[in-house]
C-alpha positions in Angstrom: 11.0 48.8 -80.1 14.2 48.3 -77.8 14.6 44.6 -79.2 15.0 46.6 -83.0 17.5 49.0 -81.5 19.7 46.3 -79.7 19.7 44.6 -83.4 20.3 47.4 -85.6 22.9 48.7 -83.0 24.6 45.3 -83.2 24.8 45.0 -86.8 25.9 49.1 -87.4 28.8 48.0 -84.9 29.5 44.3 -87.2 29.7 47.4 -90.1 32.0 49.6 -88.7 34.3 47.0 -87.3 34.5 45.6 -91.0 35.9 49.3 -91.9 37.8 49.9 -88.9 40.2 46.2 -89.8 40.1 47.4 -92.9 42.2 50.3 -91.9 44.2 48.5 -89.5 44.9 46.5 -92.3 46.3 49.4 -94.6 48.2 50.9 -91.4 49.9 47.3 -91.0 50.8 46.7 -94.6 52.1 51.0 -94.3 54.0 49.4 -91.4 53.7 47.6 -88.2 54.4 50.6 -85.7 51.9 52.7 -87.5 49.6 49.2 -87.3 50.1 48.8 -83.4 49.8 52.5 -82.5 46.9 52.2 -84.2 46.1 49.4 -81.5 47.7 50.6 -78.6 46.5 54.6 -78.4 42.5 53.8 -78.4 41.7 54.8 -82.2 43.4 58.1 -81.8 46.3 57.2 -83.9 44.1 55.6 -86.4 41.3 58.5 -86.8 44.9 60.3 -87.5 46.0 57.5 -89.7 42.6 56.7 -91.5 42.2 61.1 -92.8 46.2 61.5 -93.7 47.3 58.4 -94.8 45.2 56.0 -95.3 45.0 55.4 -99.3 41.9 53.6 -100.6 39.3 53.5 -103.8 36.8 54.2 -101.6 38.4 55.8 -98.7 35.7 58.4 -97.5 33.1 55.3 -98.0 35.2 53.1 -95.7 35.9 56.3 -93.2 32.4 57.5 -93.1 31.1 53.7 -92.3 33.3 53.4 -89.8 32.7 56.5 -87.7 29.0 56.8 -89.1 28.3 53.2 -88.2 29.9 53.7 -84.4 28.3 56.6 -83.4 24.8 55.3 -84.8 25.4 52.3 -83.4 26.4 54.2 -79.6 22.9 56.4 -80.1 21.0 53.4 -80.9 22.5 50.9 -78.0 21.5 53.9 -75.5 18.1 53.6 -76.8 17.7 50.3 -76.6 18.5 50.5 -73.1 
């Protein structure tokens, strides 16, 4: 069962990485200080950035994937231990 964890937890992280640029992307394109401090403060600035400014079709899709997919991906990596 751990082998199936360690996978999963691998590819959950692949997906919220995917959303996560996909932010840093929109906070570089808002401009490049709001794209570094997204960088520099540890994903504070951008869980600030991604609910208040981040503009997107699918925003919620691409926020919920990205927080969704790391804290699955955290639960399953602990089991897999």
């Amino acid at each position: 069962m751990k082998p199936i964890f360690s996978i999963l937890s691998m590819l959950l992280s692949l997906g919220g990485m995917v959303c996560g640029i996909i932010i840093l992307i929109e906070a570089f394109k808002s401009a490049v200080w709001k794209g570094l401090l997204c960088i520099v403060t540890c994903g504070l600035y951008m869980l600030y950035f991604a609910f208040a400014e981040f503009t997107h079709d699918k925003k919620w899709m691409i926020i919920g994937g990205w927080l969704g997919a790391g804290i699955l991906s955290g639960i399953l990596r602990v089991l897999s231990q």
